[in-house]
C-alpha positions as CSV (number, residue, x, y, z in Angstrom):
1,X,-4.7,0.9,13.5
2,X,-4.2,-2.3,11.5
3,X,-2.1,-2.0,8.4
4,X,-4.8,-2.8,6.4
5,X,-7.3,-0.2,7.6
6,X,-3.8,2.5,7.0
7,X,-3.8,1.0,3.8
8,X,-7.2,1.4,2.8
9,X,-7.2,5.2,4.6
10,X,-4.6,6.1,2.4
11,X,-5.7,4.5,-0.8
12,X,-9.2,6.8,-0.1
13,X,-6.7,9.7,0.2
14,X,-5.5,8.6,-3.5
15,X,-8.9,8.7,-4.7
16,X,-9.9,12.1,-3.3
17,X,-6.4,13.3,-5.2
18,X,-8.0,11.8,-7.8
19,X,-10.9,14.0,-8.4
20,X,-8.6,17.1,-8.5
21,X,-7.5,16.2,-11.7
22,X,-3.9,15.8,-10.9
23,X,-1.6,14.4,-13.3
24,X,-1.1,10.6,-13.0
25,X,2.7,11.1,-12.2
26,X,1.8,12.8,-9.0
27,X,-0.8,10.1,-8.1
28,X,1.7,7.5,-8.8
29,X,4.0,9.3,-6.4
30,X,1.9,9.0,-3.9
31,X,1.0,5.7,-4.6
32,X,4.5,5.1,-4.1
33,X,5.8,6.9,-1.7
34,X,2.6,7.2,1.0
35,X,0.6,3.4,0.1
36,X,3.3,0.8,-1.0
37,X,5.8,1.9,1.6
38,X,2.8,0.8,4.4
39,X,2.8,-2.7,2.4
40,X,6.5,-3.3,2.0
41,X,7.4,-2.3,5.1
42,X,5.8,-5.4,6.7
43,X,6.5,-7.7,3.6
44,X,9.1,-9.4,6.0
45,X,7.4,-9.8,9.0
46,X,4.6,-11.4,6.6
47,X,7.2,-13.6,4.7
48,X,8.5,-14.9,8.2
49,X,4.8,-16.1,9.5
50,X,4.5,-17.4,6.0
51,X,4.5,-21.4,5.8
52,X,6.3,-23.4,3.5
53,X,2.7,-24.2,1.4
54,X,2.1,-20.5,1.5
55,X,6.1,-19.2,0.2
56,X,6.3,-22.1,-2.7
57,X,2.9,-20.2,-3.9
C-alpha cells in the first residue's frame, strides 16, 4: 500500500472518530500518533530524492 493511500485510510479512520463526538484532544492524538508518524517517517527518504530546486522551496 502506498503511503499515501495509508495516509488517506487513516485520515478516514479520523473522520469516522469524528462523528462519535470525541473530544478534540483525543482526535489530535490520533492525528499524531497514528497519521503524522506515516508522514514523518518517510520525510527523509523524500528529503534525499529531493532536488536542489525542490529543497531551497
Amino acid at each position: 500500500m502506498s503511503l499515501t493511500k495509508k495516509a488517506q485510510w487513516k485520515m478516514y479512520f479520523l473522520r469516522q472518530l469524528k462523528k462519535f463526538l470525541l473530544p478534540v484532544k483525543m482526535l489530535v492524538n490520533f492525528y499524531t500518533a497514528i497519521i503524522e508518524s506515516i508522514l514523518t517517517s518517510s520525510i527523509t527518504v523524500w528529503f534525499a530524492a529531493a532536488t536542489a530546486r525542490d529543497k531551497a522551496k
